[in-house]
C-alpha positions as CSV (number, residue, x, y, z in Angstrom):
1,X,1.0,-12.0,-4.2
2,X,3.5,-9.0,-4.7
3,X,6.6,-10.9,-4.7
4,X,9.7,-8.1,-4.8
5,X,7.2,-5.2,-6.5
6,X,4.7,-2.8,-5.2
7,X,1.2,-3.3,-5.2
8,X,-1.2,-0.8,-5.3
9,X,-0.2,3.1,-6.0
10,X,-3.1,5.8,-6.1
11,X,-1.5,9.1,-7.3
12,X,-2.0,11.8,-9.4
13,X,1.3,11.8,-11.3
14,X,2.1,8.2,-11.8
15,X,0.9,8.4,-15.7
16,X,-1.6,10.3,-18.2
17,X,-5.4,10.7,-16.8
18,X,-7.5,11.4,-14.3
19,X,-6.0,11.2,-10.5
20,X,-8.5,8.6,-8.7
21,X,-10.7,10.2,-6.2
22,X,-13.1,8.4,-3.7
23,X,-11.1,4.7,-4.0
24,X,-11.2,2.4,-1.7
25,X,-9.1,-0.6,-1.1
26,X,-10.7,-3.0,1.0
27,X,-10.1,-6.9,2.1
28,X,-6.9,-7.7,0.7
29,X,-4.0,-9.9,1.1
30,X,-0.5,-8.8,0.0
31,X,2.2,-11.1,0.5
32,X,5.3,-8.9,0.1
33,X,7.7,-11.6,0.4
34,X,11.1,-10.6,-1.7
35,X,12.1,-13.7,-4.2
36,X,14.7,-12.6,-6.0
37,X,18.4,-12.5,-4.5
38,X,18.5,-8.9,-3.9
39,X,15.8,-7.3,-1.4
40,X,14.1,-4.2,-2.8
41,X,12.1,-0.8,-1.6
42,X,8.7,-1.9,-1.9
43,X,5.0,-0.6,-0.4
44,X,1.8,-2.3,-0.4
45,X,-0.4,0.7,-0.4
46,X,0.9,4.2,-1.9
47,X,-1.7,7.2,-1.9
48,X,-1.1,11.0,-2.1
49,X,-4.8,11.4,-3.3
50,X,-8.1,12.5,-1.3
51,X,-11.4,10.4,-0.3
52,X,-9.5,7.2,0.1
53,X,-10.4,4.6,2.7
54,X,-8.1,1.9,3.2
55,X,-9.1,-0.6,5.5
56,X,-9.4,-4.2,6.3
57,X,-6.3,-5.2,4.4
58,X,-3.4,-8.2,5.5
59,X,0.2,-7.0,4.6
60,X,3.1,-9.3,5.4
61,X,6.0,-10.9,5.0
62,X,6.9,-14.3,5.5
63,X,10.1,-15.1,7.1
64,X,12.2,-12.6,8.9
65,X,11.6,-8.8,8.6
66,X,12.5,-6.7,5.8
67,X,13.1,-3.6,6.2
68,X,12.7,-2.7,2.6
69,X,8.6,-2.7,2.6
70,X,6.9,-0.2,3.6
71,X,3.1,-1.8,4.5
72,X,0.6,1.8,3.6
73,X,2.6,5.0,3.0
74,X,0.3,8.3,2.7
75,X,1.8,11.2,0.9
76,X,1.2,15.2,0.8
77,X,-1.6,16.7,-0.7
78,X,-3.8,13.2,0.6
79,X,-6.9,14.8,2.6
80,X,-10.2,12.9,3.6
81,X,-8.2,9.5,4.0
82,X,-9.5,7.0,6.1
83,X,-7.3,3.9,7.8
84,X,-9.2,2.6,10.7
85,X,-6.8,1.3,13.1
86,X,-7.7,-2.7,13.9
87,X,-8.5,-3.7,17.5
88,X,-5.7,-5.3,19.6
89,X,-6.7,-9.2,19.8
């Protein structure tokens, strides 16, 4: 549970190392449901990096919409990224 925060970032200039590079995040749940009094800009899964699959995941919110999170947000130079789209129900 991500209460009010992002969750998982994969990119190249968040610190000192190695950029991550064939990642995948798979079968997750992220509750981004905001606790705190004040609603924040928030994503559940950040990339700008290549060879990433994302797929299988459950992003939400409980209550009523917030416009401050972003559910997966793919960013320039990203290449090779896979993000299946799920079948309607």
């Amino acid at each position: 549970m991500n209460f009010g925060s992002a969750a998982i970032e994969l990119c190249g200039y968040c610190g000192p190392g190695l950029p991550p590079y064939n990642t995948s995040v798979l079968g997750n749940i992220f509750d981004m449901t905001e606790i705190g009094p004040t609603s924040r800009a928030r994503t559940a899964i950040f990339s700008d990096e290549n060879g990433v699959i994302i797929a299988d995941n459950q992003i939400y919110v409980r209550g009523a919409v917030d416009p401050n999170v972003t559910g997966i947000a793919l960013a320039e130079p990203c290449l090779d990224v896979n993000v299946p789209r799920q079948p309607d129900p």
